[in-house]
Every structure is written in C-alpha cells, then in structure tokens.
C-alpha angles and dihedrals in degrees: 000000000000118000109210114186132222101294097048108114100209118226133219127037119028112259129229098221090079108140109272085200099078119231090351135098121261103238113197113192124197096263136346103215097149089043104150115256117248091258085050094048091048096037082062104046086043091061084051099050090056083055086056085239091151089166090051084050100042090044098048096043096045080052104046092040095055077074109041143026094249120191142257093274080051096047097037091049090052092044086053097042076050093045097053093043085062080248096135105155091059089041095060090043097061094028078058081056108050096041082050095069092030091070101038082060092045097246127150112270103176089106096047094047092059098056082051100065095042084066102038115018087191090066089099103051076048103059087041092057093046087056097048094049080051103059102027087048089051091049095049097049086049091056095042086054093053088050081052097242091140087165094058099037087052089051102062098026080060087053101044097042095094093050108041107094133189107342108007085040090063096046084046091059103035093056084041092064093045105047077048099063096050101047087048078058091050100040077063102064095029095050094104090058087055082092129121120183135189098216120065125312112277117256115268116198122218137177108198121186090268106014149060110222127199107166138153094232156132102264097234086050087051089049089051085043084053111049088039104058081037085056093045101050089079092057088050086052084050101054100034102032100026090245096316107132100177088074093057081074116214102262104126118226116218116229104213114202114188120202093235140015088245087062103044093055095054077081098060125099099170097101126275102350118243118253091238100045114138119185124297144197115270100198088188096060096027083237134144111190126179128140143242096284086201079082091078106033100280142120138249081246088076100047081054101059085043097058097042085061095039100044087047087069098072098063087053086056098046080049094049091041080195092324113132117250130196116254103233094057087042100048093028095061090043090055085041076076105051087074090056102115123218119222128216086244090058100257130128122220117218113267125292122195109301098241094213100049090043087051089050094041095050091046093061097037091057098030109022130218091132136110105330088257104021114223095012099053087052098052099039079053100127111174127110118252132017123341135229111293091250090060092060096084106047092054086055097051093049095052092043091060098040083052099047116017094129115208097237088231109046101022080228119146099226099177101060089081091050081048092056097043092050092041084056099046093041100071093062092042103040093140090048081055086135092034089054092048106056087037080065116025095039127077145079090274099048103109087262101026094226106184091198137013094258090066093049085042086059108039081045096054094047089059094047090049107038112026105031101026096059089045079068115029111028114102118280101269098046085046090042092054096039089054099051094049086057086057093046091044088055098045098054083049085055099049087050105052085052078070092041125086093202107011109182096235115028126250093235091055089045092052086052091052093049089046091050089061093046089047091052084049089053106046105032113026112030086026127186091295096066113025108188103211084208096065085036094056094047091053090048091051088051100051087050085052082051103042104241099135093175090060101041085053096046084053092041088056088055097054094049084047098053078052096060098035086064081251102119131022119236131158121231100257094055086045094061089050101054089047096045086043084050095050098053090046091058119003092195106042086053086060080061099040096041085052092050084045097057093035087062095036087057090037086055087051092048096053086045092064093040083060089058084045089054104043096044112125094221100044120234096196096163100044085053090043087052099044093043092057093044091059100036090064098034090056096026089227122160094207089057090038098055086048087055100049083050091048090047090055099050092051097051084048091053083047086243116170108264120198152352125289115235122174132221123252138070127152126315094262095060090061110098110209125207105217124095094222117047135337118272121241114283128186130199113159125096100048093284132086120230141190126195127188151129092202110074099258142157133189124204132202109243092188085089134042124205128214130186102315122041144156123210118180142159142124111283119210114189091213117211142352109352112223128202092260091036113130122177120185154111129288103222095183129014137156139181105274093352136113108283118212111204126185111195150124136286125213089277097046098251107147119244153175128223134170125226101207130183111259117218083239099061126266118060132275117238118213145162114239104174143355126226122211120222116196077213111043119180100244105181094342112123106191129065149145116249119187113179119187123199116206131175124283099025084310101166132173131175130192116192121189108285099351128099118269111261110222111197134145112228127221119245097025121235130296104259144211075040144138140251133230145116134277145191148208122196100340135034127288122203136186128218119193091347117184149167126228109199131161 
C-alpha cells in the first residue's frame, strides 16, 4: 500500500470525490450542527433565483447538494441557474435528474423535457436508446430463460433493472423474481462445488462407453477427454480390426492423467525415467497413464496427441494376444494416431499427417542423419519392444502412407487392405519382418506394382516429399490454396456419389475428408485471430450433410458473429437466414447467440451517439461521461467501458459534477452484519444511523451497491467514553463472505485501515493493515467530518476535517460489486448526514 500525500493528482479512473462546489474548494468544518434543512437550502436559492442571481443559486444548491439527495424542485432550479450560466453540460445533468424523478412520481415532464434538449439536443437520441436496451435485452433474457440459461438471463435482467420504466419495467421484475427464486433452489444443491483449492486438482472418476477415467482434472475437461477418446476408439477398430468392433472385447482400459509429471512417474519401474516421457500403455494393467501437460507449459493439445499414440496400443496387444510384433508396424501405427485432430463438438477426424514426425522425417530424407538406410533399416528392425528415436519417423511415415495414398481416379485408399494383411501375418513372422514386406507390398498387382523395395522407397519418398509435405510446410497462401482444392476436389467427389449407386469411396467418408481440410484451414492457418466466414460456413454446411447438428450450429454462431463484429459483409436478408437456420440447428444456443447479437447491435448504437458527443462544437463532456458509463454497464462492453473511463476523466479534470446523492438508511433488514454470532446493535431512529459493540463489527446497506468509483461521506461522532481498544469508521466495501475495508479512528484519533476478512472457521478476522498520519488527529474530539473517494484501480482518497486529503492505491483493491456502513470496536459509533455519492 502507497501513501500519496495532498498534492498527488491520482491517475487512472475518474473519481467520484470531485468537488461538487465548481471551481471552488471543498471546506470541511469539524461538525455542521446548525447545516440548513433541505426546505431552508431551496427557500434561499428560490429568493435568488427571483433576483435573477443565477451564480448565488448554482453556488448554494451544488453545495448543499454535496450533502443531501435533494428533490426534483432542488435539481430542476440548479439545471436552470445552469442553464442560464451557458453552462449546459452541468444543466442537462441536473435537468436528467429532475425529469428523472419526475417521472418515477408521475408527474408531467413536458416542461422539463424541453429545457433538456435545449441543453442537450442529443437528449433525445438518449432517452430512445435507453428504451430500446430496455426491451431487446428483456427479450433476450426471456428467451434465454426459456432456453433455460437462468445465469445468463439473470445477468442482463440485473443490468438492465434500473433502466426498464412503466411496461417492460414490470415484466423485468417480475421474471426477476422468478429466475431468483429458482437459482436460490439450485445454489443449494450446488453450495459444496463453490470450492477452490491451491494443490492439484482433485480426482474425478469417469466411466466412458469404452473407457475407465481417472483424471485430475477439471470435470468439463474429463467429459472432452471422454467423448474424444470415445470418438476415437472407432478409428482405432478401423484401422486394427478392420471395422470390426466385437474383437476389441468389452474390458474397459482405465486412462489414468496425473496433475503433474512428477506425479505420473512415480508410476514408472523401468529404470530412471526419460525427461520427455509422456505417458505410455501398461498391457499388464490395461492402463494407459500420462499427465496434465498444462503443468509444463503445454497444452491439452499435447496430451492429446499423447493419448491418441498410447491408447492405440491397446488394440495392437488385443491383435498380438502375446505374439511379437515388429516395431515399425507397432509404433508406426501408434504415431499413425498423433495426427488424429479433435474437434470443438467432441469428434475426432481421422488422422492427418503428425507435424512433428513429418518435420523429423523430411529432414532426413533431404538431408539425411537418419537409419543407415532409411526406410529399410526400420522395417527389417527386428527386435521386441521400442526402437531407437530416429527410427520414429520413418515408421510413421510408412504407415501414413499405407493408411492414406489416394488412387487419383477412384479417392480410394488401396493399400489399407495390403496394411491389415501384413499387420495379421507378421506376428507369426516378426523376425521375417523384410521378407513379409516385400511378400505383401511388392508385385504387379500391388496398387503401384513396385518390383523391389527401392522402387517402393522411392515412390514412397516422392509422396512424402512432394504431396504431404507441401500440405504442411509450404507458406500460408500456397497451403491455403492446396488445401481448398482438395475440398473442392472432395466435395465434387460427394455430390457425385448422391447420384451413384455404388460409388467407390462414400459420400459420408468423402465429406470428412473435405471437413478435415477445412479444419486444418481453420485452426492452423487462418487461426483464431482471422476467421474467414467463407471456410466457417463450408464446414457448417458439411456437418448439416453429416448430421452433426452441434457442430454446424457452433460454426453458424461464429459467422453471425463475424457479422456483428464489422468482420464479414452480409446483406439482411442473408442475415435472417443463418440465424433462423441457427435456430432450428440448436434451439438453446440461439437464446445465447440472439442475446450477443442484440448486446453488439445496441453497443454499435451507443458508440454512434458518442461520436455526436465528440464532434459537438460546444463540448458536453459530462453528459458523454454520463451516458458512456450507463451503457457500458448496461451491455458489459470493453469498447464502451474504456470511453467511459477517458470521458470520466475528462470530466473530473474540467471539475464537472459527477454522480447522484444517495443517502444512507433504510430499514433494519437491509444492514448486512460481519460476525458469525448476533447481530450487533444497530440504530436507526433519530435521523442518524448508529452502531454499538465490544466485539469489532460493521454493518453495510445493502439498499445500495457500489462499483469502481464511489463517494461515501457523513459526520462521524465517536459517542461515549473512548477505551484503550475503541475504533470508530466507515466500511467503504463490504460483501457477504467477502474481504471487508474499513477507514476509521483510533483512540487517539489517527486515522487507519483494517480489513475484516472471512476466516476458514466461519465469522471474519479483523486486522489493522496500515496507519495514517494526520498532521491534525482528533485527540478527544469526538466529532468530525470524514469524506472517502474510490477510484479505479485501488484509487483512494480521505479528507478529514481540517487536514489535507491523503491520496493513497490499496492492495489488494477493493471488493467489488460491494456495500457501504459503518462499523465499531469497543465503543459506539454514530452518522450525521451520511451519504453516497455513486455514477
């Protein structure tokens, strides 16, 4: 914590504790006892106003206002004195006011309306735009409740309560009440999940269709483990039992994901564990185990990729039933598998090629540094068990191409069938491994009749080389435009097996091929940072043709949302068709989407009339300042935020009124208390609020919560004998079960701060944090005035009587969205005219 004495300007958000008075200093004496009432206050600036001394009025009012709510007679004489002054900013801000409670008492406002747009002709643009968050944002929170998205529905009928009026204000608070109620239901049930936690992650338990998980965890991330591997597992049948799922048996493996690598090789008996080890498949224990590859630095991605190769395993060992198998075909196949890419709907794609083996293997093919004799060293490898890390490479490259060399004239994949009869015979014949090969790869009637394996070896190379390579490491655009006339390519292919009554290669495989190029488009070469609507809506249209509803509607969302964001160019009509073709795709994710789509169509709206605000002759900082900050937080937008924090700024800097006076009170039910036994004693007659106990306590109003930037101020009385321990202040934040900041006075009358924080027992722990010295303490005086400003940022500034203000940031900021009171150690603390000051 940083104290910043009087001359200190504080950066950052606007605060609130801007002198109300303009142009003028803001004099605190010790006590007002004789401070005019309201009626006083107004019966003088009245008899002003009637000698046309629109100064005296404006000065009196902005004054007496700093310590009072005032009315609408108060607020509409100071906008006219304002008015009359040219100083319209100001003027519109307090004519806002008054019209403002004007309405709210059902009063006639016509008059008052008038004088508004005379001084501020965008009033009315204002007042439309208001009405409009009000009733689209409704909408949208009704259809998101139907939908059953209460969260979100809460959300933004929270946001938009204060605004909505008459009708749409009624149906706010009536499905208010009601989604209240049943979320208050649910946090019930749900309480015990409200947990965090510094160690790993706990162990979640999970039986898949085909899988036992036990996996620290987040649970969404066990339940994507989950359907992936689920999804996954048919590729693995494909490819090992030719589609033949009953001889994958029904014993369940268990997957096994540690939190850390520490962790995972604690598992581990073959000797010192390598530093790159990644998981593995124990056959003994039907066990695959890796770890959370966050804990390094990773990313899901990569445990991914581990689990693909180490889960394939599994199928090679229910193949071998204890027979040998060579390595290549063994490892190979496994790596076959990293390449496999995992969709956001949960799906896998069947493999494309596994980068990093594809980098490795076209390095040594070009350059050399790998097996002695490349391909014919790895598969004459004999030996049981793993080979050396070189060789790696080279098996996946061989399998990759067994799995996915297309004949240019049918798309089919001819040499699968030579693969499974070669992955049979070889388990009787692992030390034939060569012999077997060229028995099955080599022949006039293989698919490319190779005589010898150099012929293979270099038919082989130049695919590798030429075709798949590029697909992968050639610049963006060339990859870009290789990879869509491989889409196009499939597609036609689709469209024409519809019309075929055996077509060689099915429709439904040449569509996934075709969405695993536009996949690969997506993800790793336009990238999140540049969707391109035109690849999201062919994948879209190919999920539909595949019936994978979920996934057509996630892409749907993001082009509607490109449209939104200024990103792609549609016309209206177009426009319609994606979001009723959404709709039908996923009835309750369009409840999410229409409500985004609203929230940035009224966002747009709000930063047009900002524009108008900026490029006015005559400025109207305030009023921008004013109207930034309502729809920021109406819309929760950044863009409208961040103007707001500038305009606020601006405003503090020209000494403009910020903010509305509210004052403390209420009944006794609304005060939140901080002790885990019985409320202390709280007081509340009398036109003052008091607070008695030995015990430290505070007490908020919750009648009013604060954000960000905040004024609290009132004249505090220590009552009665002051005692050694006694501590009488504000709370200037405090929430339930939440930290607590309180300012207040020692027994000597130095100024503090303490913190009030929840204790892991129940019930909150009162401590001093830090002690402000005033070159004027209280001593035994018992009455003074206290002003505290929040700022952004942990921004906080005290006045105190006839010291200088203390400017200082706190660490940690405040507890926000929070409350305000008072609270007492040893003694009894009481408020005299005791008001917020919030935007």
């Amino acid at each position: 914590m940083r104290a910043l004495h009087a001359a200190i300007t504080l950066s950052g958000a606007a605060l609130l504790a801007a002198p109300l008075c303009l142009g003028q200093p803001d004099p605190l004496s010790a006590a007002r006892p004789s401070a005019p009432t309201h009626l006083d206050a107004l019966g003088e600036a009245q008899a002003l106003a009637k000698a046309k001394n629109w100064e005296g009025v404006a000065a009196l009012l902005l004054e007496h206002l700093k310590r009072t709510p005032g009315s609408g007679a108060a607020y509409e004489l100071l906008g006219r004195s304002l008015l009359e002054l040219e100083r319209k900013d100001e003027a519109a801000h307090y004519l806002g006011r008054a019209r403002e409670l004007a309405d709210q008492a059902g009063q006639r406002t016509s008059s008052l309306t008038s004088l508004l747009r005379k001084a501020d002709p965008l009033s009315s643009k204002r007042e439309a735009f208001i009405k409009r968050c009000a009733r689209d944002l409704f909408e949208a929170a009704e259809k998101l409740a139907k939908a059953e998205h209460i969260d979100r529905s809460l959300e933004i009928l929270e946001r938009i309560e204060p605004i909505a009026r008459d009708k749409v204000g009624r149906e706010v608070g009536q499905l208010l009440e009601q989604l209240r109620a049943t979320r208050e239901e649910v946090d019930l049930d749900s309480a015990a999940l409200d947990t965090e936690s510094d160690g790993p992650l706990p162990l979640v338990v999970l039986d898949s269709e085909h899988y036992h998980l036990e996996c620290n965890l987040e649970p969404e991330v066990v339940e994507l483990v989950a359907d992936t591997m689920d999804d996954i597992h048919s590729s693995y049948v494909d490819v090992y039992f030719d589609g033949n799922a009953k001889r994958a048996g029904s014993s369940k493996p268990t997957i096994r994901i540690h939190p850390t690598w520490d962790e995972m090789v604690t598992e581990w008996t073959a000797g010192t564990p390598s530093p790159g080890l990644g998981g593995w498949w124990s056959p003994s224990q039907n066990r695959v185990v890796c770890y959370d590859t966050r804990d390094g630095g990773g990313d899901l991605d990569q445990m991914l990729r581990t689990l693909f190769h180490e889960a394939s395993h599994q199928f090679m060992t229910l193949l071998a039933r204890g027979r040998g198998v060579p390595a290549w075909i063994n490892e190979g196949t496994s790596t076959f598998f990293e390449g496999s890419v995992a969709m956001a709907d949960h799906r896998v794609l069947w493999p494309d090629a596994a980068t990093t083996r594809l980098s490795s293997l076209s390095r040594m093919l070009t350059q050399g540094g790998g097996p002695t004799e490349g391909a014919r060293t790895v598969v004459d490898y004999a030996k049981p068990g793993s080979y050396d890390g070189n060789y790696y490479a080279f098996g996946w490259g061989l399998i990759y191409f067994l799995q996915q060399w297309e004949d240019p004239e049918t798309l089919t994949y001819p040499y699968r069938d030579y693969y499974a009869r070669y992955r049979e015979e070889s388990m009787d014949k692992v030390s034939q491994s060569m012999e077997l090969f060229e028995e099955v790869f080599l022949g006039e009637k293989t698919p490319l009749g190779h005589l010898s394996f150099d012929d293979f070896d270099r038919d082989w190379q130049a695919w590798i080389l030429n075709t798949v390579r590029p697909l992968h490491e050639e610049p963006s655009p060339a990859r870009r435009k290789l990879r869509l006339a491989q889409v196009d390519k499939y597609m036609a292919a689709a469209d024409l097996a519809t019309e075929t009554k055996k077509p060689p290669v099915p429709e439904e495989e040449l569509l996934t091929r075709a969405l695993g190029h536009l996949e690969y488009v997506r993800t790793n070469i336009d990238g999140p940072q540049a969707p391109q609507a035109e690849v999201l809506l062919a994948q879209a249209d190919i999920m539909e043709r595949l019936d994978r509803k979920p996934g057509a509607a996630a892409l749907l969302e993001q082009v509607l949302d490109l449209a939104d964001e200024g990103l792609w160019t549609v016309d209206e009509e177009q426009r319609l068709a994606l979001e009723e073709r959404l709709k039908q795709l996923d009835k309750r994710n369009w409840a999410l989407r229409n409500a985004r789509s609203r929230t940035k169509s009224l966002a747009r709206t709000a930063s047009g009339i900002l524009k108008s605000y900026a490029e006015r002759k005559t400025p109207l900082t305030l009023r921008a300042s004013t109207f930034a900050t309502l729809a920021a937080r109406v819309l929760g937008d950044e863009e409208l935020l961040a103007s707001a924090q500038t305009l606020g700024e601006a405003a503090r800097d020209a000494n403009l009124i910020l903010g509305r006076i509210i004052a403390l009170g209420g009944s006794q039910k609304e005060w939140l208390h901080n002790l885990n036994t019985k409320a202390p004693t709280l007081d509340l007659s009398g036109g003052t609020i008091a607070l008695s106990s030995v015990r430290p306590a505070g007490m908020v109003w919750t009648g009013v919560t604060v954000r960000d930037e905040y004024a609290l101020r009132a004249t505090l009385i220590r009552d009665g004998e002051l005692h050694r321990g006694s501590i009488h202040g504000l709370v200037i934040a405090g929430a339930k079960d939440q930290r607590w900041t309180l300012v207040g006075f020692d027994r000597e009358g130095h100024l503090g701060i303490w913190a009030s924080i929840p204790s892991s027992g129940g019930g909150m722990t009162t401590k001093k944090i830090d002690t402000l010295y005033l070159e004027k303490p209280l001593g035994d005086e018992l009455m003074t005035e206290l002003s505290i400003t929040v700022g952004g940022n942990g921004h906080l500034r005290i006045e105190v009587s006839d010291n200088e203000a203390i400017e200082m940031i706190l660490d940690p900021p405040l507890t926000s969205p929070a409350h305000v009171g008072l609270f007492v150690r040893d003694g009894r603390v009481r408020l005299m005219d005791a008001v917020i000051e919030t935007r």
